[in-house]
CHARMM-style PDB file with segment names, atoms N, HN, CA, C and O in Angstrom:
ATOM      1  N   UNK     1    -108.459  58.400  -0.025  1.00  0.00      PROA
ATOM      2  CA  UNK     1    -108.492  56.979  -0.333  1.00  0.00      PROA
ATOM      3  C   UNK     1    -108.686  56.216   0.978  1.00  0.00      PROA
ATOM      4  O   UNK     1    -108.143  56.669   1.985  1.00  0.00      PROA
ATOM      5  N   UNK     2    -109.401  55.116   1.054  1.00  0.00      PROA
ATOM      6  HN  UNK     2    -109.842  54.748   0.236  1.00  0.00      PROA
ATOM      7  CA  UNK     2    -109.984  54.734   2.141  1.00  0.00      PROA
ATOM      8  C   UNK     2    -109.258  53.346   2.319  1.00  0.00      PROA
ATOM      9  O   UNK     2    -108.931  52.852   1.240  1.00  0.00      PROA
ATOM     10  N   UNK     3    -108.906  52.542   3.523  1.00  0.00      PROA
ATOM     11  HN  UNK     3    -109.172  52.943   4.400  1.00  0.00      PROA
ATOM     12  CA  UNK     3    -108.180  51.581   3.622  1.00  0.00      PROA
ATOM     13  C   UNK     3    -109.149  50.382   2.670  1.00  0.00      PROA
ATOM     14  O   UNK     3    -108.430  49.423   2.389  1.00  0.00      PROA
ATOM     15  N   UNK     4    -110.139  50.276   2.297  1.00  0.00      PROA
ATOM     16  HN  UNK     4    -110.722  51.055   2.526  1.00  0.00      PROA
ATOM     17  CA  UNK     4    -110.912  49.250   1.108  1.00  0.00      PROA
ATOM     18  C   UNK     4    -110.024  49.846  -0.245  1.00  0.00      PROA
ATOM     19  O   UNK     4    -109.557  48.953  -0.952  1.00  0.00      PROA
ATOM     20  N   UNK     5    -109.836  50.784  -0.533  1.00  0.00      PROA
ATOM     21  HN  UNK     5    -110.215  51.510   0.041  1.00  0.00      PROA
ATOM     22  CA  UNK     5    -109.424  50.732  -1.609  1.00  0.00      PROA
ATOM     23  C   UNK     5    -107.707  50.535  -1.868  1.00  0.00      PROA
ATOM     24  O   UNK     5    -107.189  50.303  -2.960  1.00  0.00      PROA
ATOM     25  N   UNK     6    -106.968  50.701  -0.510  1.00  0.00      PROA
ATOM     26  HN  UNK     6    -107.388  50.889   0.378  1.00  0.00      PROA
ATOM     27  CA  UNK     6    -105.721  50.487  -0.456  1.00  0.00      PROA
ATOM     28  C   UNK     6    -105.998  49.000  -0.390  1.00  0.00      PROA
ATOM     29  O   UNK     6    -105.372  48.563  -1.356  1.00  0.00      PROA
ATOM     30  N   UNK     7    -106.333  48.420  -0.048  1.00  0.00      PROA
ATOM     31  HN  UNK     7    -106.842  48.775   0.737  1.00  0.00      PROA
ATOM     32  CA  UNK     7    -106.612  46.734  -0.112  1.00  0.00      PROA
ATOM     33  C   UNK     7    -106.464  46.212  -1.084  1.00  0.00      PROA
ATOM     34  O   UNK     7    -105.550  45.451  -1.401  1.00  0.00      PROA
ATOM     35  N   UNK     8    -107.883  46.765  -2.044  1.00  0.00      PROA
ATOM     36  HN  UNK     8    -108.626  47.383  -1.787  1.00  0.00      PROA
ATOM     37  CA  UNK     8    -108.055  46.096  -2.951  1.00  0.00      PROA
ATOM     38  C   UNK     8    -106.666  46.439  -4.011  1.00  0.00      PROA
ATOM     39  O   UNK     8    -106.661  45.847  -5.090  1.00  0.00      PROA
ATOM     40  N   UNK     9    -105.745  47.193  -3.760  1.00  0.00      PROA
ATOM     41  HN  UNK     9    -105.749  47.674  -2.884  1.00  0.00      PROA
ATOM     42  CA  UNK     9    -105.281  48.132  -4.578  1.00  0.00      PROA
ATOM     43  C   UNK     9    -103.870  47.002  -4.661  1.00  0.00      PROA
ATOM     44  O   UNK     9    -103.402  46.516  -5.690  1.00  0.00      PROA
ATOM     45  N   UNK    10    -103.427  46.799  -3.327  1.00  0.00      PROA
ATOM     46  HN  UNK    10    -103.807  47.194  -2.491  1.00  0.00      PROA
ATOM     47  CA  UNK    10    -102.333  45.790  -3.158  1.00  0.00      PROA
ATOM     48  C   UNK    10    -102.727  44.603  -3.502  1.00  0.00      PROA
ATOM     49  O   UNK    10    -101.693  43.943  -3.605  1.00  0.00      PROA
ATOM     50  N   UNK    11    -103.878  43.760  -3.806  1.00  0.00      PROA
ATOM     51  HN  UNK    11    -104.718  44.297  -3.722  1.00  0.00      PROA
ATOM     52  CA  UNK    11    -104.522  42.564  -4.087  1.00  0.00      PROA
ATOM     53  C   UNK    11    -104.117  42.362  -5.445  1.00  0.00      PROA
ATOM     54  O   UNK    11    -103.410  41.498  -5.964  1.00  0.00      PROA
ATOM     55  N   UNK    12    -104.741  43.378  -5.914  1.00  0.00      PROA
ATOM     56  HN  UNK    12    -105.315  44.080  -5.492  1.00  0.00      PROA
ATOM     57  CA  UNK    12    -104.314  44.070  -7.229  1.00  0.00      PROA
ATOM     58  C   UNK    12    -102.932  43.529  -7.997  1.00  0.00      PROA
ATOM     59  O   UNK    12    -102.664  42.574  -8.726  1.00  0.00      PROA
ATOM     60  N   UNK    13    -102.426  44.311  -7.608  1.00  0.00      PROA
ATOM     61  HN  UNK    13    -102.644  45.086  -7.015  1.00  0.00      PROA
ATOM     62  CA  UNK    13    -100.792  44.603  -7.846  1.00  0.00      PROA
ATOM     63  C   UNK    13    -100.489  43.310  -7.682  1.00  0.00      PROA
ATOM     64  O   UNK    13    -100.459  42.652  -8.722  1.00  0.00      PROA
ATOM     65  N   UNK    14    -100.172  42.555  -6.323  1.00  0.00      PROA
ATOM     66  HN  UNK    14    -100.197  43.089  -5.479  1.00  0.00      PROA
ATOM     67  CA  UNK    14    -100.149  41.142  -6.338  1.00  0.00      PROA
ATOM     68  C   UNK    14    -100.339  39.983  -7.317  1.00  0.00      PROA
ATOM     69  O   UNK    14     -99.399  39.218  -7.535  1.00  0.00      PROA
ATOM     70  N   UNK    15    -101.451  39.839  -7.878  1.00  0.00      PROA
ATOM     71  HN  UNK    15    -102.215  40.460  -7.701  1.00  0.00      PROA
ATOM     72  CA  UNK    15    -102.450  39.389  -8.976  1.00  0.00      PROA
ATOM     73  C   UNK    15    -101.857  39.817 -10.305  1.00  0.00      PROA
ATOM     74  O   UNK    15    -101.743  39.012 -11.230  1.00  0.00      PROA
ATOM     75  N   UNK    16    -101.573  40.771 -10.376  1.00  0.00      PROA
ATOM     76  HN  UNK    16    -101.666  41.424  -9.625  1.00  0.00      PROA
ATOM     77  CA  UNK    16    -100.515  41.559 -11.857  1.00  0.00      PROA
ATOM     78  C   UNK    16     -99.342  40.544 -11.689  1.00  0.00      PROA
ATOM     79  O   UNK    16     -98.975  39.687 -12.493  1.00  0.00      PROA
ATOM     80  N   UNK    17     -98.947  40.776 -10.723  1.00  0.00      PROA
ATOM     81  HN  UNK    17     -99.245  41.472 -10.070  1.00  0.00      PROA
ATOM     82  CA  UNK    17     -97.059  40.534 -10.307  1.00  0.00      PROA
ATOM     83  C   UNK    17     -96.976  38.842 -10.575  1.00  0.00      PROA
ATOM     84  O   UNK    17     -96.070  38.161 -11.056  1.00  0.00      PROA
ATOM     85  N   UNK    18     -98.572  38.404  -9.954  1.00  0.00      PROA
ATOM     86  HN  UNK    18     -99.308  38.957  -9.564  1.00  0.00      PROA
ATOM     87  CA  UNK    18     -97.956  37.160 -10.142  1.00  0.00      PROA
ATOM     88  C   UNK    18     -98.088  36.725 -11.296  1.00  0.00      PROA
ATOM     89  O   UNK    18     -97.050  36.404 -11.875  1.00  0.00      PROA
ATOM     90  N   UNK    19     -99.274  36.583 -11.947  1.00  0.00      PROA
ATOM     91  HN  UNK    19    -100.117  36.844 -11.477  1.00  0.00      PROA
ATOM     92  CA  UNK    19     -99.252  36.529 -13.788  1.00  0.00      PROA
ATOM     93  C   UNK    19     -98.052  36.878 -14.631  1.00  0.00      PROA
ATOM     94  O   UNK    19     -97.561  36.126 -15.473  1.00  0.00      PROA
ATOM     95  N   UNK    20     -97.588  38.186 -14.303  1.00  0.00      PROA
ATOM     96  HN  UNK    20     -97.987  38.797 -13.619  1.00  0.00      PROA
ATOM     97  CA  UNK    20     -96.373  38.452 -14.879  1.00  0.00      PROA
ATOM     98  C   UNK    20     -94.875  37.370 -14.734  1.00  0.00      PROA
ATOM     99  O   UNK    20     -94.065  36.902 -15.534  1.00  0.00      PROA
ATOM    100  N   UNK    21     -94.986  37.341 -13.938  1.00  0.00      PROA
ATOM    101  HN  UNK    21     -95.645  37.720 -13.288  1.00  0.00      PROA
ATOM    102  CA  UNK    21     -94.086  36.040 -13.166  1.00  0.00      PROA
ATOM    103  C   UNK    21     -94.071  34.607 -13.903  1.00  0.00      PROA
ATOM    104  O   UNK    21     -93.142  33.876 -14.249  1.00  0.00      PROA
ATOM    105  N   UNK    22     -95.570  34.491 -14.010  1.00  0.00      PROA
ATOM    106  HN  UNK    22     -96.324  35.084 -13.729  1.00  0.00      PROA
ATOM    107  CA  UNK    22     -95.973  33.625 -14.617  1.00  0.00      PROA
ATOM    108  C   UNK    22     -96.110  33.157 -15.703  1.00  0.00      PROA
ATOM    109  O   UNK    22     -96.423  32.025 -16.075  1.00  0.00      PROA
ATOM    110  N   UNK    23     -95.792  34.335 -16.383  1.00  0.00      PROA
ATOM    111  HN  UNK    23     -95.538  35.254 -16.082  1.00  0.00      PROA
ATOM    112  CA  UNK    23     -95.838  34.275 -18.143  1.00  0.00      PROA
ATOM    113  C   UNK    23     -94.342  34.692 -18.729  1.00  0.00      PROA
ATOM    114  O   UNK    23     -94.223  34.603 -19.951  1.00  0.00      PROA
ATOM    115  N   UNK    24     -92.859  35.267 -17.754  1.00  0.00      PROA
ATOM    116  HN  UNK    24     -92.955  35.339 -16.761  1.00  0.00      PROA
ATOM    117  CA  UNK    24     -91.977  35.359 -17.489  1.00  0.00      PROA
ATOM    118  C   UNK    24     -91.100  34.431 -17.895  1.00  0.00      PROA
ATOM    119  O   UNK    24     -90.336  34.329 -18.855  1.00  0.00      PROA
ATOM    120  N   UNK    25     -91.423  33.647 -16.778  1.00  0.00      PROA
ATOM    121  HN  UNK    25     -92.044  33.730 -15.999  1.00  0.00      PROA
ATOM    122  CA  UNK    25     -90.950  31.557 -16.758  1.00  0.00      PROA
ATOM    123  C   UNK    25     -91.653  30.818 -18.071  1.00  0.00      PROA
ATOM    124  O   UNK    25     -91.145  29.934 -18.761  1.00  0.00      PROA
ATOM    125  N   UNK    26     -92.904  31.400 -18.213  1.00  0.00      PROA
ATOM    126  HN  UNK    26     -93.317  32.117 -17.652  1.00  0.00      PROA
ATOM    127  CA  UNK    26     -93.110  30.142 -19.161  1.00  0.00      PROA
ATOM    128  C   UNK    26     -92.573  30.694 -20.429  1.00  0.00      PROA
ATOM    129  O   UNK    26     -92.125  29.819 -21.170  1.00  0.00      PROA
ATOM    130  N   UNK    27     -92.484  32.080 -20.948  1.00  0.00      PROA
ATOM    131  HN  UNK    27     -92.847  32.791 -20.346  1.00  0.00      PROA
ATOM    132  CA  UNK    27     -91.661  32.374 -22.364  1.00  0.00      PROA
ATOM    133  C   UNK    27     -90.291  31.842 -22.356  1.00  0.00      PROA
ATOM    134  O   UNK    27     -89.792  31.012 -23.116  1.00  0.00      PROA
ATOM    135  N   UNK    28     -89.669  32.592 -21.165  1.00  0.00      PROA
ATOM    136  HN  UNK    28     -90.074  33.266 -20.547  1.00  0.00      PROA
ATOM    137  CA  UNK    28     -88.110  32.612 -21.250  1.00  0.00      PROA
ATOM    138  C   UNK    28     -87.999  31.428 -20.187  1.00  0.00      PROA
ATOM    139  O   UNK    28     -87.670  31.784 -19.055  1.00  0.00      PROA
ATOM    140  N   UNK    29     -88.219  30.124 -20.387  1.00  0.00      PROA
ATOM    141  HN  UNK    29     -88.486  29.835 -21.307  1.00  0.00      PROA
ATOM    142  CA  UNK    29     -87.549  29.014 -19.608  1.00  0.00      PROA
ATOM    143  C   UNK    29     -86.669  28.462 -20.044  1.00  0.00      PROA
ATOM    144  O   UNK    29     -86.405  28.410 -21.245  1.00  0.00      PROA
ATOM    145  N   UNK    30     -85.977  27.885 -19.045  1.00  0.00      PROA
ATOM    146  HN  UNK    30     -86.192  27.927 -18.070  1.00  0.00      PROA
ATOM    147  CA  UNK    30     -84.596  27.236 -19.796  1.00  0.00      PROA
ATOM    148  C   UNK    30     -84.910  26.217 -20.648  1.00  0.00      PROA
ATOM    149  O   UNK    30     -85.973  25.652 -20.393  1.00  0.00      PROA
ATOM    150  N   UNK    31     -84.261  25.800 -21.632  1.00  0.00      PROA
ATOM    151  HN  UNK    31     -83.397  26.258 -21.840  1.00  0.00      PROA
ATOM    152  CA  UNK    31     -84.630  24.548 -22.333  1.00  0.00      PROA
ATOM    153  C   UNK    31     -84.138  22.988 -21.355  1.00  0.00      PROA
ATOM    154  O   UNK    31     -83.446  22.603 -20.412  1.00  0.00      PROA
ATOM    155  N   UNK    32     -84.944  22.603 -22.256  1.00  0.00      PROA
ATOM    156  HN  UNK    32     -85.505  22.916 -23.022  1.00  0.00      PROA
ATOM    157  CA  UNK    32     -84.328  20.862 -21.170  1.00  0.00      PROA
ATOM    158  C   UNK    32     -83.272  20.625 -21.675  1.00  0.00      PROA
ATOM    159  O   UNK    32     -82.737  21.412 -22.456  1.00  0.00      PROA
ATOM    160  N   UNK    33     -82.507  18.939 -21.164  1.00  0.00      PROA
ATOM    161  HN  UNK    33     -82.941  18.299 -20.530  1.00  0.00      PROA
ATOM    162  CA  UNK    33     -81.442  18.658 -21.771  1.00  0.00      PROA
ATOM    163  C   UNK    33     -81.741  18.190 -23.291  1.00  0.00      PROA
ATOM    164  O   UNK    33     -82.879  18.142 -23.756  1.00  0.00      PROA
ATOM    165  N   UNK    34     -80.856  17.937 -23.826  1.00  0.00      PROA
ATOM    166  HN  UNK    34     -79.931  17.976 -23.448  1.00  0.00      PROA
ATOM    167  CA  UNK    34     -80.723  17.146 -25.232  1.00  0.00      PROA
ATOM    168  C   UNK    34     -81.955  15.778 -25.335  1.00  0.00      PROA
ATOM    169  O   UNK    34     -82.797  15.367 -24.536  1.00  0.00      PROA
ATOM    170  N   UNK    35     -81.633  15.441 -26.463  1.00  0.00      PROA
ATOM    171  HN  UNK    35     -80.950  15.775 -27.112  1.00  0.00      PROA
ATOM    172  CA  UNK    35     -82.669  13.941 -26.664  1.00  0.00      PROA
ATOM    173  C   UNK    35     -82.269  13.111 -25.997  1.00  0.00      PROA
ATOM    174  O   UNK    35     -83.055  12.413 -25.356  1.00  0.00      PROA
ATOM    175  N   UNK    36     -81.084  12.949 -25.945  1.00  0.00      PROA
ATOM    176  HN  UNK    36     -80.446  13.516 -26.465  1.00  0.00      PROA
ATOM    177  CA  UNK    36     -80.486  11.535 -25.266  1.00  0.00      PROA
ATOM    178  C   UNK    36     -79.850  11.944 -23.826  1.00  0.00      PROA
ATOM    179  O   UNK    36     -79.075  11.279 -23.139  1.00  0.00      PROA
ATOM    180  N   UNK    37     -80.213  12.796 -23.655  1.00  0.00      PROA
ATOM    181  HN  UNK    37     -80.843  13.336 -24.214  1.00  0.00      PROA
ATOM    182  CA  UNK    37     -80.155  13.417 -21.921  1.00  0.00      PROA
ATOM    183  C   UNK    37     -81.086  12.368 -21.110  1.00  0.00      PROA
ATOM    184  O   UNK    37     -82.207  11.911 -21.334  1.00  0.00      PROA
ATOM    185  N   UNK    38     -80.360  12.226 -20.314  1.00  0.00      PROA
ATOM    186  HN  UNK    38     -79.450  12.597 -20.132  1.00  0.00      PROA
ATOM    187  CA  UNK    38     -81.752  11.714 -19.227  1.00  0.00      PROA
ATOM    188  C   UNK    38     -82.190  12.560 -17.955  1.00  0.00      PROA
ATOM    189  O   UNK    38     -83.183  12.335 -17.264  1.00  0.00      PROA
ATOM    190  N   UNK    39     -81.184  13.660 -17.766  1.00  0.00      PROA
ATOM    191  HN  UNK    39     -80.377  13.842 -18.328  1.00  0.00      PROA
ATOM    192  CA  UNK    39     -81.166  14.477 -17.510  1.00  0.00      PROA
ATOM    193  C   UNK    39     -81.078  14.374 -15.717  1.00  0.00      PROA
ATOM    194  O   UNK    39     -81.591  15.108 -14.872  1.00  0.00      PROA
ATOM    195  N   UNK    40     -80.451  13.491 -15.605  1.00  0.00      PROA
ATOM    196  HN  UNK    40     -80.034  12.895 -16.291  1.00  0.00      PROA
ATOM    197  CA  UNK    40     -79.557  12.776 -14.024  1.00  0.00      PROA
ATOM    198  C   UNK    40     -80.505  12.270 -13.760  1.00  0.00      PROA
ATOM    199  O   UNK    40     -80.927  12.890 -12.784  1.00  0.00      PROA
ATOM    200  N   UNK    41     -81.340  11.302 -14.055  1.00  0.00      PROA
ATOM    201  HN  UNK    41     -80.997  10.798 -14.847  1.00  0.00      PROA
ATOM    202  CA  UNK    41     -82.416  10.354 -13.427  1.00  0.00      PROA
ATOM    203  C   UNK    41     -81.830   8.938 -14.147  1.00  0.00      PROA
ATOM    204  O   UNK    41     -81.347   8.873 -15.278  1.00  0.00      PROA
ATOM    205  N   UNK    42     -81.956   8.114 -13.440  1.00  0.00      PROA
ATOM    206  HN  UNK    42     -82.348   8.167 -12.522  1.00  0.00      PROA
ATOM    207  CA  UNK    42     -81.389   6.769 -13.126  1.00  0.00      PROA
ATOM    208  C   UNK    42     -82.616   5.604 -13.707  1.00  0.00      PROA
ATOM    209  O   UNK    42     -83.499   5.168 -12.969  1.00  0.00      PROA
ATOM    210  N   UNK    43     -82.518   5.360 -14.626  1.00  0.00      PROA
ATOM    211  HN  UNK    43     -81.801   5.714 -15.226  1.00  0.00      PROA
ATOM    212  CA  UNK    43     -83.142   4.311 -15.331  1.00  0.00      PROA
ATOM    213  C   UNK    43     -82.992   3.073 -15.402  1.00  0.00      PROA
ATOM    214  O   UNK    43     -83.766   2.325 -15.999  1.00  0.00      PROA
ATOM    215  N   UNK    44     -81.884   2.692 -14.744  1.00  0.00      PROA
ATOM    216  HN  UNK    44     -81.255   3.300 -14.258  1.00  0.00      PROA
ATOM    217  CA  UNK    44     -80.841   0.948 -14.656  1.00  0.00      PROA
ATOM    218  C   UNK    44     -82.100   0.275 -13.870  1.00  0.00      PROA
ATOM    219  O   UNK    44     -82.534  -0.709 -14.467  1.00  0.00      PROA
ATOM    220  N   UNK    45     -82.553   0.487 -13.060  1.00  0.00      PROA
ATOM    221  HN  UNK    45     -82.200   1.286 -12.574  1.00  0.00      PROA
ATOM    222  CA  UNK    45     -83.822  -0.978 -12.460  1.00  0.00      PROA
ATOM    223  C   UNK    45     -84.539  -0.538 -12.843  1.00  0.00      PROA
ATOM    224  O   UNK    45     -85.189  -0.045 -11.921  1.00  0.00      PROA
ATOM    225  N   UNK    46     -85.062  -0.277 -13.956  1.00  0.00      PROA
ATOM    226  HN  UNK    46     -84.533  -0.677 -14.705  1.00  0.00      PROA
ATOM    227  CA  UNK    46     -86.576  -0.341 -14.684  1.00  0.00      PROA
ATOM    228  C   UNK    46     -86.106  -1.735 -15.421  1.00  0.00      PROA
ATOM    229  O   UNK    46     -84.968  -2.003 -15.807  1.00  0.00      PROA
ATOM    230  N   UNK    47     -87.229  -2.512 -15.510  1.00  0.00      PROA
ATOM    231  HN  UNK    47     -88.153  -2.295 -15.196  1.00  0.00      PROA
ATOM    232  CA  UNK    47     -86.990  -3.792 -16.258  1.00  0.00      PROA
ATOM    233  C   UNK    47     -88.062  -3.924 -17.972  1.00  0.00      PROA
ATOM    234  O   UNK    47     -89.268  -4.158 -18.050  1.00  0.00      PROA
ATOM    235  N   UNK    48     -87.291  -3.731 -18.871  1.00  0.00      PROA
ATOM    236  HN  UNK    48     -86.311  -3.541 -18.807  1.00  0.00      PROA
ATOM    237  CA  UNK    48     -87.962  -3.117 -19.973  1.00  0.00      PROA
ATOM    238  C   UNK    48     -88.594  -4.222 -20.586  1.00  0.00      PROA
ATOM    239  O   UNK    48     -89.291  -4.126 -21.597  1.00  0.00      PROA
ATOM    240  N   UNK    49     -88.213  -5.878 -19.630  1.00  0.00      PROA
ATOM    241  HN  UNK    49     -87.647  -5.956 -18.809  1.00  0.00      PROA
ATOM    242  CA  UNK    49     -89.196  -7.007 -20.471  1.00  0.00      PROA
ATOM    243  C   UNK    49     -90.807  -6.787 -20.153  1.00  0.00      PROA
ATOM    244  O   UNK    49     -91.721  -7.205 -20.865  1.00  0.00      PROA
ATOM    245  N   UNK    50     -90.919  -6.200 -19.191  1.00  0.00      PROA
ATOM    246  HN  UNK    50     -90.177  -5.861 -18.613  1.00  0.00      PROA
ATOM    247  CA  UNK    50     -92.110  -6.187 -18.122  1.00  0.00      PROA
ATOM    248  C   UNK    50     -93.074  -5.368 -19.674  1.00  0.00      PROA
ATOM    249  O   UNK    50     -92.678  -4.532 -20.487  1.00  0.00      PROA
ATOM    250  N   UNK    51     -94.609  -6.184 -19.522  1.00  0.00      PROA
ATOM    251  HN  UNK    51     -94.930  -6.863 -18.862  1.00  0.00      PROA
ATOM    252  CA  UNK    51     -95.491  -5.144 -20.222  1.00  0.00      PROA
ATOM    253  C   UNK    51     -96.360  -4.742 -19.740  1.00  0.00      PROA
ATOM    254  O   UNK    51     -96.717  -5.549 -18.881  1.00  0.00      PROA
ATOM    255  N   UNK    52     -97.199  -3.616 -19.775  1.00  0.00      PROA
ATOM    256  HN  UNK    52     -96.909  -2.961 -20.473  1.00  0.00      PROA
ATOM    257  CA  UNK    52     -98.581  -3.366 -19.269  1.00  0.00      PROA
ATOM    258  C   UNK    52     -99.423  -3.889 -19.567  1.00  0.00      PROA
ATOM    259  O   UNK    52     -99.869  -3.999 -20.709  1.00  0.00      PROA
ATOM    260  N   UNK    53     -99.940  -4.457 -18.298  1.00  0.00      PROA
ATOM    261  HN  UNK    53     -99.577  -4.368 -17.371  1.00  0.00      PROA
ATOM    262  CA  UNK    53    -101.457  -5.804 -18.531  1.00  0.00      PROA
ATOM    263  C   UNK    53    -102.488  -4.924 -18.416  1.00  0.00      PROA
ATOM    264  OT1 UNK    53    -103.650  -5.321 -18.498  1.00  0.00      PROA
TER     265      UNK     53
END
């Protein structure tokens, strides 16, 4: 086996590992908070008269 094919071989594997990783997190992710979670973000100075022009 020639160092091109050990290359490509770890590139490889890499490329597997990370997809796997990747599809890992997105099945088994945690769920968010509840509906009425805000989920520690601070909403008090938003001014809700304001509309989009």
């Amino acid at each position: 086996m020639n160092i091109q094919s050990i290359i490509i071989l770890i590139i490889f594997a890499a490329a597997v590992w990370y997809i796997g990783r990747l599809m890992y997190r997105n099945l088994f992710a945690k769920k968010g908070c509840g509906e009425n979670c805000k989920c520690g973000v601070d909403f008090s100075n938003i001014d809700s008269d304001k509309t989009l022009k």
